[in-house]
N, C-alpha and C positions, 0 to 999 in steps of 0.2 A: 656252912655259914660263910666260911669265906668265897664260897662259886659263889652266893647270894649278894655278897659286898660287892664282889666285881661285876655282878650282873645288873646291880643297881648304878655303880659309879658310870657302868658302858650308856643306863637309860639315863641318866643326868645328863652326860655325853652328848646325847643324841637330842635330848628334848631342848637341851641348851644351842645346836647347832640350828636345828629346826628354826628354833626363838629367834635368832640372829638371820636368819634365811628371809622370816618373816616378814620383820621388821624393815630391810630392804623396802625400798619404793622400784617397781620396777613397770615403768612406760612400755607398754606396746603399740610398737610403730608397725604397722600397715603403709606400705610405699609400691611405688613402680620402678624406682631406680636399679632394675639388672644391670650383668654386666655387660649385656649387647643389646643390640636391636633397636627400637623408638626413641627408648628412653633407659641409654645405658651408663645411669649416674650413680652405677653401685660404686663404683671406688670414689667418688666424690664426698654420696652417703656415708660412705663407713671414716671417714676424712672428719665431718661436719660431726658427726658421733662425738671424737675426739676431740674437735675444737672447743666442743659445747660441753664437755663432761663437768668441767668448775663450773659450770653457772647452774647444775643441777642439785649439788651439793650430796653426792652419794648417791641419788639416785643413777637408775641404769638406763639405757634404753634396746626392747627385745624386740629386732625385727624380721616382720616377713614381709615378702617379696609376691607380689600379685604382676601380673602380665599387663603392662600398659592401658591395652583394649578390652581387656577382660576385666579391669581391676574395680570397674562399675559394679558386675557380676559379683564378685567376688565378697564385695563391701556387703551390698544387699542379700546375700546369703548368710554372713555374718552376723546383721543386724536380726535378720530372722532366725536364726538360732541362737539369738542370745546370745553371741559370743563379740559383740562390738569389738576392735579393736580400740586402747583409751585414744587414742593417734593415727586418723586415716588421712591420708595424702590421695584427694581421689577427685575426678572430673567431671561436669563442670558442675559450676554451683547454681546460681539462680532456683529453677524450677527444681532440680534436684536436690539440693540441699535442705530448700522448703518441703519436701516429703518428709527427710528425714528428721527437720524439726519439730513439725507438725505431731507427729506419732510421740516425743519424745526420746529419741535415739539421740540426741544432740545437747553436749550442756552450751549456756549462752556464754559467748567469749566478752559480754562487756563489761565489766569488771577488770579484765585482764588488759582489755584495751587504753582504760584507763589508768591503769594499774604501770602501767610500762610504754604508757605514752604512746601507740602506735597510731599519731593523727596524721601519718604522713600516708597513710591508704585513705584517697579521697570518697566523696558522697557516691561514687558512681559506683564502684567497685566494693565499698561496704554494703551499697542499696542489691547489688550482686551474693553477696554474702548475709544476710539477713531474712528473718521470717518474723510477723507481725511487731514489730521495731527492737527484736532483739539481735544481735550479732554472732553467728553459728558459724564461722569460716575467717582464717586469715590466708587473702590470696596473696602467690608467690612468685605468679608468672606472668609475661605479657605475650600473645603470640600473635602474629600477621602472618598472612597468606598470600602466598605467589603461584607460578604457573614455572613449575622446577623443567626444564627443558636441554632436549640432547645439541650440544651446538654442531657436532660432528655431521646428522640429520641434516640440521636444518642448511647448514651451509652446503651439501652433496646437492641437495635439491634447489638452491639458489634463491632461500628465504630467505628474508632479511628480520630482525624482531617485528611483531605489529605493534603500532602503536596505535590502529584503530581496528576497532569490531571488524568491520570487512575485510582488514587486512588477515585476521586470526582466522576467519574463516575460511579464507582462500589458503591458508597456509593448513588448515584439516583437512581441506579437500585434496592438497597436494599430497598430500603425507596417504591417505585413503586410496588416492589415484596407485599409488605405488606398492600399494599390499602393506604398508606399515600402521600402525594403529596411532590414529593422530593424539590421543589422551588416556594413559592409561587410568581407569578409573575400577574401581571395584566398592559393591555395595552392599554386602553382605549383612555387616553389621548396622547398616541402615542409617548408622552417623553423618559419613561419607559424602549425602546426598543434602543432608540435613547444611552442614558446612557450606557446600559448593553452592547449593540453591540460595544461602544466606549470601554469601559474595555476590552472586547472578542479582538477586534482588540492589543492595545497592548500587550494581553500576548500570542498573535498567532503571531503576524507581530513583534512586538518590538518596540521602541522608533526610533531607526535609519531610520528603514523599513516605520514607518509614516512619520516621517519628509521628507522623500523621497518621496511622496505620495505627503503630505501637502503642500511644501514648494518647492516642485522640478520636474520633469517631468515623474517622475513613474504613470503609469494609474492605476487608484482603482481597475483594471481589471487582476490584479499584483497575483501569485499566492498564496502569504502568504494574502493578504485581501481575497480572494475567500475563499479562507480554512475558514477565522474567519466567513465568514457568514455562509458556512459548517457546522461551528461547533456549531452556534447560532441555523438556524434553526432544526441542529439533536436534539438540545434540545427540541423542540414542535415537532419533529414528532416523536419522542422517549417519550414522556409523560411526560417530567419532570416539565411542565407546567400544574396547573388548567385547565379542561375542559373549552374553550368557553374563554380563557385568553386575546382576543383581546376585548372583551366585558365584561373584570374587572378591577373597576378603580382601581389605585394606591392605594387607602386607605381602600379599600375593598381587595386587596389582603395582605396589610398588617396585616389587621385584621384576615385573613385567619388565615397567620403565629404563631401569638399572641394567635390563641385560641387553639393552639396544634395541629391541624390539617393539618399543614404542616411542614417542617423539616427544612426549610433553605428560607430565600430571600435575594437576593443580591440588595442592594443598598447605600446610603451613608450614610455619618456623619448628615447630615442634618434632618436624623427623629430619630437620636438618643435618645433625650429627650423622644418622644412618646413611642418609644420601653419600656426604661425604664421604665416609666408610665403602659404601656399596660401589661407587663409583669410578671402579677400578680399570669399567672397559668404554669409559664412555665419557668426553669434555663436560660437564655438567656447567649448566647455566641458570639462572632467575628472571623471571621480567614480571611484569604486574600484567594482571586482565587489564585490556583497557575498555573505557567507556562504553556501555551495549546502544546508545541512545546521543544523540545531537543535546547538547547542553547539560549533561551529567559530568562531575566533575570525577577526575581519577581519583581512585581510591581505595585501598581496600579494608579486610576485617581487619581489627583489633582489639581484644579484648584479651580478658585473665584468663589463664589456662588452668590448672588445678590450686587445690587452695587446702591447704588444713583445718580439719572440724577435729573435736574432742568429743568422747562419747561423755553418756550422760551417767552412765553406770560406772565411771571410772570412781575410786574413792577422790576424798577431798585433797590427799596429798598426793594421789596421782595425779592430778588434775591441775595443782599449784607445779610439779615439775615440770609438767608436759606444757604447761603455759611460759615458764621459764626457759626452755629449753627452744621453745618456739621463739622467744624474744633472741634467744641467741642467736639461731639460723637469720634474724632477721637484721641481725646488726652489720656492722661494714667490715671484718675480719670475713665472718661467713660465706657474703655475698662477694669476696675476692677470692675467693675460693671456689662459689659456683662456673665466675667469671670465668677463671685461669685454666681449673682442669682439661686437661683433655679429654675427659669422656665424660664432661657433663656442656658447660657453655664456652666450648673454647673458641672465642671470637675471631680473636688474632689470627688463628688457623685457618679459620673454617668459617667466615661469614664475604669471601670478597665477591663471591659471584652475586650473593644473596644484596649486597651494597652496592653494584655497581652501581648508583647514582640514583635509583627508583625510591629506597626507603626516605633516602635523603629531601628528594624531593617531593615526596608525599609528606613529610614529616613537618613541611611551608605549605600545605594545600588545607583546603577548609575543614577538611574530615577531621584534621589533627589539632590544629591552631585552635589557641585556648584551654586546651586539654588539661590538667593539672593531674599527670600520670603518677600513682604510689609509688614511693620510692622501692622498687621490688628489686630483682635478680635484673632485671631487663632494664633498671634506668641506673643501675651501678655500671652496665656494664657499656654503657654509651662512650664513655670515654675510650675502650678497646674499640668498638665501632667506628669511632672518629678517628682511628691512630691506622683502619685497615682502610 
């Protein structure tokens, strides 16, 4: 009788721990932030964890960690097994975000929008985040694209920056001339092309000419877009491409770039950190593509880079934390803390070659002027940008 009291008081015990385990709200975050490589914002991540844990009220937050360029993969493997994460931090939104609303994998964030006031994310970037006029994403990032370049290269061979099309391609043919690989590019994952070709187009077609395209009834078949694929693929049949470049991933041709054996890759803000990091044997420099065409103005991409969706199977008070806890990240403690670290956005460090005077002056050019930019990670941290 008495084994039988104890054997009961141990399952009260237990069913009572249980009960209290349950009870817990615990958010699952899906993110990219490792601690090395594209996007090595794990110690920032597990930082913001902490900052934001009062405004959860109890609740936890459990994370796992997906591979940057993979983390597309990864999401959509999830949602088809049923296993959504409540909390994916994943790339980019527009047409992909609408998949996953469409199917119903996504609960609608506007409730929460209004809920916690976030009118500072403008029509452009909501219209980015949205499927048939509900709101399924709060984006977080802003990124622009440069042409990241060896300056050690270019000064041995007596280049000087281009500031026009023909100069950049006299500056490929020189680098080619030499056995050195004028851009390293890699397309594996097929983004790569998608990106590059999107730049090409507006500094061949222009802003006008795409939104003519985009937004209106000009055919892609248009002769300023013909030109910009012209002028993309003269670059791989011209050699300015790695041999065999559709079968190099993204971080293999980065690394090309990094070990001196190539002279220039164009991509964005987004693997800033790692350049810097990789850049140990090599002057690293920034310039912008200029112009492909007589009366196209400079310019390049900008847009939001990843963005937070909530699943749709989260319960209702995973759902209320994971929306609070978003509001945190999104406040100005947070965003001082994306700013500052050093292995997520550290400006002060690590943005002077990326400013030497290009962002600035595209920032007064028409692409930009007018703009009414979210107050995201990227327009907190303008004041660090204006102080490098």
């Amino acid at each position: 009788m008495e084994n039988m009291n104890k054997f009961a008081i141990r399952a009260i015990t237990i069913v009572s721990t249980v009960t209290a385990v349950q009870a817990e709200t615990v958010v699952t975050q899906c993110d990219q932030f490792s601690q090395s490589g594209i996007s090595a914002a794990g110690p920032a991540m597990d930082e913001l964890i902490l900052t934001c844990a009062p405004a959860i009220d109890g609740a936890s937050i459990l994370r796992t960690i997906a591979p940057s360029i993979g983390i597309r993969d990864s999401y959509r493997l999830a949602v088809s097994a049923g296993k959504t994460p409540d909390l994916a931090y994943t790339w980019p939104a527009a047409s992909v975000l609408a998949g996953y609303a469409r199917v119903g994998a996504l609960a609608p964030l506007d409730g929460y929008y209004e809920q916690y006031g976030w009118d500072h994310i403008n029509d452009f970037y909501r219209g980015r985040n949205s499927y048939e006029g509900s709101l399924y994403g709060v984006p977080m990032e802003q990124d622009l694209m440069g042409v990241y370049y060896n300056k050690t290269l270019f000064a041995e061979h007596g280049i000087s920056l281009p500031t026009t099309y023909a100069e950049f391609q006299a500056a490929a043919e020189t680098f080619k001339s030499a056995g050195i690989v004028p851009v390293s590019f890699g397309n594996r994952g097929r983004w790569p092309a998608t990106n590059t070709f999107s730049l090409i187009l507006g500094l061949t077609a222009g802003k006008a000419a795409e939104e003519a395209v985009l937004f209106g009834d000009t055919p892609w078949t248009n002769d300023a877009f013909k030109l910009a694929a012209e002028n993309f693929q003269a670059w791989a049949n011209d050699g300015y491409f790695p041999r065999g470049f559709n079968g190099v991933g993204y971080d293999e041709a980065n690394a090309l770039f990094l070990s001196g054996n190539a002279a220039m890759t164009i991509t964005g803000t987004w693997v800033l950190q790692d350049m810097i990091r990789g850049a140990t044997d090599i002057d690293l420099g920034v310039f912008m593509l200029p112009p492909m065409v007589d009366g196209i103005e400079a310019g390049t991409m900008w847009g939001e880079g990843s963005q937070w969706q909530l699943s749709a199977s989260a319960s209702s008070e995973t759902q209320d934390a994971a929306a609070a806890y978003l509001n945190c990240l999104l406040g100005d403690e947070a965003k001082q803390i994306g700013c500052k670290k050093p292995t997520l956005w550290s400006l002060e460090l690590h943005l002077r070659s990326f400013l030497s005077g290009e962002l600035i002056r595209l920032s007064k050019s028409s692409l930009l002027r007018g703009s009414r930019q979210p107050k995201t990670i990227s327009t907190t941290c303008i004041p660090h940008f204006r102080k490098v």
